[in-house]
N, C-alpha and C positions, 0 to 999 in steps of 0.2 A: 504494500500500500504506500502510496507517495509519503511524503512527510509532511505530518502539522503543519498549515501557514503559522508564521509567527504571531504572536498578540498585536503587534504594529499593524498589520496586516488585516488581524482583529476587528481593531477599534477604528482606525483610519481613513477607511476607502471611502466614508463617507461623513464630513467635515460639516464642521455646527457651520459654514457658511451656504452648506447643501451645496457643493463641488463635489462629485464623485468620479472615478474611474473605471472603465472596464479593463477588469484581468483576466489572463490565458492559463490556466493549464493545464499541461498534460492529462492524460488517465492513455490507459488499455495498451500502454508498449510493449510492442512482443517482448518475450512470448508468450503475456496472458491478454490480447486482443479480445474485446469486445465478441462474443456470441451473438450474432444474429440471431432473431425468429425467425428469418427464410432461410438459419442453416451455414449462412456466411458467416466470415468473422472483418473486425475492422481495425484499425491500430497500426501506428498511435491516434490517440483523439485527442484535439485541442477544445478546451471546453472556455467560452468567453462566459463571464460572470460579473457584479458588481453584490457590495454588502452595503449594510446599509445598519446603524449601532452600533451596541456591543453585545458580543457573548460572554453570557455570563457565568461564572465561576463553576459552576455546574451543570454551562453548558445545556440548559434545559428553556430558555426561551428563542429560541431559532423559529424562523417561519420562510419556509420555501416556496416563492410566487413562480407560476406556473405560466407563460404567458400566452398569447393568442395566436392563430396562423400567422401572422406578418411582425409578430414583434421582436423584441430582442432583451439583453439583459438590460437594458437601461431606463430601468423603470422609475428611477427618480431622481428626484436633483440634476444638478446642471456636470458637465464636461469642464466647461468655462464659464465664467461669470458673464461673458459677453454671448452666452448662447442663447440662440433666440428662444427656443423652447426644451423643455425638460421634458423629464424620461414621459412614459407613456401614459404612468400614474402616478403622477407625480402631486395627482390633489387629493391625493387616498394613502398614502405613503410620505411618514416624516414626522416629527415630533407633534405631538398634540393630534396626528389625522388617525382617520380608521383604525388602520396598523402604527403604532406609535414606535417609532425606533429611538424614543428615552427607552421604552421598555422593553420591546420586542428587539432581537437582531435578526435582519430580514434578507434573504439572499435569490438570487434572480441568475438566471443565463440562459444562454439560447441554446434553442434546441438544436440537438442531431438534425446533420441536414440543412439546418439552416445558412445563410449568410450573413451573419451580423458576429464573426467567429469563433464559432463550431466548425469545428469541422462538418462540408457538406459538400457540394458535385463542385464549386467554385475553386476549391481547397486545392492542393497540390497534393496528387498522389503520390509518395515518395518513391514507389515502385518505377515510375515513370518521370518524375519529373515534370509533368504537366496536370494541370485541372483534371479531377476525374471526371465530369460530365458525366454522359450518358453511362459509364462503368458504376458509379456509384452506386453501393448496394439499395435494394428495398428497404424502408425501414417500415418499423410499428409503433407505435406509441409504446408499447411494453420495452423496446429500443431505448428511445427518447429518456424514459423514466429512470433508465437500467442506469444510462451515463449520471445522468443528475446522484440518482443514490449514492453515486458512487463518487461524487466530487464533495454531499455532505458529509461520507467518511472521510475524508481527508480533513475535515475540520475538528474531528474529535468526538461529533453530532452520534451520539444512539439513535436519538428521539426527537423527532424534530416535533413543535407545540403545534403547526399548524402547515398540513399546505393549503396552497390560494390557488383558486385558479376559474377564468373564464372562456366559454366554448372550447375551441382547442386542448386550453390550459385547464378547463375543469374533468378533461377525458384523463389527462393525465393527473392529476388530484384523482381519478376512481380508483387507474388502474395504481398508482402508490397503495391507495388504501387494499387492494384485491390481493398485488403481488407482494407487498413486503408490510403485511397488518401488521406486525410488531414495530413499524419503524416511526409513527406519526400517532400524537394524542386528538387528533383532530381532522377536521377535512370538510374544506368549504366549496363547496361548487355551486360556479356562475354561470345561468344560459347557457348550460351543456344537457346532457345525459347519458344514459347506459350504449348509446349506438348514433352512429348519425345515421337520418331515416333516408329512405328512395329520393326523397324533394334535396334534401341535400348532398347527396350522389349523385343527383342528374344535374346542378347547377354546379360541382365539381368537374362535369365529365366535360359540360360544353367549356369551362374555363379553359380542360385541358387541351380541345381539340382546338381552341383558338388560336396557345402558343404552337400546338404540334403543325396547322398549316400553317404560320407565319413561316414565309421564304427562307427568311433570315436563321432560325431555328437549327437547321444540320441536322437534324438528327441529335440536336441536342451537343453539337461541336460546333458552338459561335466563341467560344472564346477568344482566340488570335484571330477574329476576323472583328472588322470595322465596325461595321453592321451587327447588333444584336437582334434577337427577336424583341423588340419593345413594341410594336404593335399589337402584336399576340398576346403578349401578356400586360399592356396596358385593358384590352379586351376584357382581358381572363380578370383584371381588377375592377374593370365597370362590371362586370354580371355579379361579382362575388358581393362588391359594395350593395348593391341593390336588395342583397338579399339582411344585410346589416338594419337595414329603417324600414321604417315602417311606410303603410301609406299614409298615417296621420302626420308622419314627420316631415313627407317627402311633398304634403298638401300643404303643410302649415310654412313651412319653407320657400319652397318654390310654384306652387300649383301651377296653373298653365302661362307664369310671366313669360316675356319672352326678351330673349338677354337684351339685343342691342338695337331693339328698334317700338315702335309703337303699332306694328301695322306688319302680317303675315307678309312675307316675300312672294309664295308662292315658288321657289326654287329648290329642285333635288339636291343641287351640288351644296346649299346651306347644309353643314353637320350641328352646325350648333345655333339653335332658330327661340329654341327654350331655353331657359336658365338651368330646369334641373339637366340638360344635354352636356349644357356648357360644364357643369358641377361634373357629372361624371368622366368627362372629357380630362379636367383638370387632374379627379384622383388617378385614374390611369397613369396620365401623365410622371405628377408627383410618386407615384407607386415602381415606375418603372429605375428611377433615378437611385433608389436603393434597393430593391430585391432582385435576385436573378431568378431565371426561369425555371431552370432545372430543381431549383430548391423548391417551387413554387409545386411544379409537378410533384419530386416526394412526399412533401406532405400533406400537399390533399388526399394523395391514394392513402398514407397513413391514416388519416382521419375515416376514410371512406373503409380502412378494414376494421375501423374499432369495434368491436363488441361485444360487452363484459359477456355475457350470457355464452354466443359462441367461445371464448378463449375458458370461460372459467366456471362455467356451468349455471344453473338455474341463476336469477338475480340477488334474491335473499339470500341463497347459501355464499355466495360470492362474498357481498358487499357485510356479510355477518363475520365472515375470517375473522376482521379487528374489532378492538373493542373502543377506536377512535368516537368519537363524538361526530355529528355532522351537520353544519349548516347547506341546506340546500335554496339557493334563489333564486326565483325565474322573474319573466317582466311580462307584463298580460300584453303587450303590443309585437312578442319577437315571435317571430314565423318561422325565423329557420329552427329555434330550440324552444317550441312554445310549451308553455307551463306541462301540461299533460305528460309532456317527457320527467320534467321533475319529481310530478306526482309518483308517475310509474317508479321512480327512485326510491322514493319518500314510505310507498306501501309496502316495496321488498325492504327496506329496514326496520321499519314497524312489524312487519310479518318476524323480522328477526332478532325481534325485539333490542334493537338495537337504539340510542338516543338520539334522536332527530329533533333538529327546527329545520322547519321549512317558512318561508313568505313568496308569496309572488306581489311583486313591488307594480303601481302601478305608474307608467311612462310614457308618453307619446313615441320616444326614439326608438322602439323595436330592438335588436339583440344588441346592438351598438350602448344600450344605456348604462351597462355597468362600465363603461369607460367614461360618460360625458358629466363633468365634473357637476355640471348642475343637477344629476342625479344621485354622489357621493353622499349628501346625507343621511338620505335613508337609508342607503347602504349600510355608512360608516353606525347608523343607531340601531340595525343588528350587531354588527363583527364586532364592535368594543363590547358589551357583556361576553358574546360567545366566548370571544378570545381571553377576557378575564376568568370567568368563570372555568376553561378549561385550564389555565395555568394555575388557578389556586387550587384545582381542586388536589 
């Protein structure tokens, strides 16, 4: 097992001026490489991360935030003082918020797969010398979770107080709790559930065939060439955004304005004739400028194989393994993870007699709203008792 970060290391990555850093390291050097679930193995893995507090003496208030398809570890506080915007959750995350890091030590990194430094198809394969793209193994979410455990042992962590995690990040908050119950007193899931359903596999598959015929693409070998696939996967970012809001949000926002004129054109070659056109135009745009494709592609099919039931049998007997606590929150406007997925969580832990809170919060923003900070209150006035009440207990 690697060796302890130092206490400096500890306490520091994240500065009472809320300046934080992301750090790299290592896990799975041959010759004990990472096990695949398709049977592969991988290694070394570079694991990007940021901390956030202090751990404490006993090492028993640690909380592992899990985060969403496109995020990364930098979920709070600033890089620089002059950076325009902070981490992702960054109005939910910090002294006095939600997750308090006077109290809590809170640690974050991106996933396998990913691009924001994890290793992922971007990464250089040292076998070769160049990006692995399209070589790059399959992963699973039981993958994803496997690296993370294993970067909180390196910090000394048995038990971590809490994971956190939304859609994405709350599949991976299940399977912690499924595949290593002993390792977490708790486990909060955000607008996820036990599987993602058919509706969210078919707005996955058109994402992927967006980038897979972009020109540009190779077959997934655009690296040393000019030209990336960013049309395709700006694409694959408007269909997926879409599925984020709701129609109350995407009415209340934009309804049928139209961006830059008072009066229809009547012209095909106009793309962007409506504001909410112009908006999704934009996030593409904005989207393509840090994620690559091939990332994009593994972790959708990750998400689209999740599911507790198939990998670990009936629901209740699965999610009853630990004897973690669980806060479950859905949003009454989010389509792609709507309440009923939470419930069906909610009755396999009660069937297993297991301790649950659940709320479904109500929001105009659809699955989007446990990020957008004007919804963090109500959030934040679940998670401070949960999160209390399971560390004292």
């Amino acid at each position: 097992m690697p060796e302890l970060p130092n206490e400096a290391l500890i306490e520091d990555t994240f500065s009472s001026q809320g300046i934080t850093q992301t750090r790299v390291m290592e896990l799975f050097a041959p010759p004990e490489p990472l096990q695949l679930e398709s049977g592969k193995t991988l290694g070394p893995i570079q694991v990007a991360y940021e901390t956030y507090g202090t751990l404490s003496p006993r090492r028993d208030n640690a909380i592992f935030i899990c985060h969403a398809l496109t995020g990364d570890a930098h979920v709070a506080g600033r890089h620089a003082s002059d950076d325009r915007k902070p981490g992702w959750w960054d109005g939910f995350i910090g002294p006095g918020k939600g997750i308090d890091t006077d109290r809590y030590f809170v640690i974050c990194a991106n996933v396998l797969g990913g691009c924001m430094g994890t290793t992922g198809p971007s990464s250089i394969d040292p076998d070769t010398g160049k990006q692995f793209g399209p070589s790059f193994p399959f992963l699973t979410i039981a993958d994803i979770v496997g690296v993370h455990k294993k970067l909180v042992e390196t910090f000394g962590i048995k038990k971590l107080l809490a994971v956190v995690g939304g859609s994405l990040g709350g599949m991976q908050v299940l399977e912690w709790a499924v595949r290593y119950p002993e390792s977490l007193k708790s486990a909060v899931v955000l607008a996820s559930g036990a599987k993602l359903n058919a509706q969210g596999i078919a707005f996955n598959a058109v994402g992927r065939r967006a980038i897979y015929t972009d020109p540009a693409f190779r077959d997934g070998n655009y690296y040393d060439e000019t030209e990336k696939p960013r049309f395709g996967l700006a694409l694959a970012r408007m269909i997926a955004h879409i599925t984020y809001l709701s129609e109350q949000s995407i009415e209340l926002k934009f309804g049928r304005r139209l961006q830059n004129s008072a009066d229809l054109t009547y012209d095909l070659r106009k793309e962007t004739e409506f504001q909410i056109e112009s908006y999704l135009h934009y996030q593409g745009k904005r989207f393509v400028e840090r994620f690559d494709a091939n990332s994009y592609l593994v972790l959708t099919r990750a998400m689209d194989y999740f599911s507790i039931e198939t990998t670990h049998g009936p629901l209740s007997q699965a999610l009853g393994k630990t004897d973690a606590r669980y806060l479950v929150v859905s949003y009454d406007t989010d389509w792609l993870f709507p309440t009923s997925q939470s419930k069906q969580l909610v009755h396999a832990l009660l069937e297993a007699k297991r301790h649950v809170t659940f709320a479904e919060l109500p929001s105009p923003h659809g699955h989007d709203a446990f990020l957008i900070d004007s919804e963090l209150p109500k959030l934040k006035d679940l998670i401070v008792p949960f999160l209390a009440n399971t560390y004292d207990a």
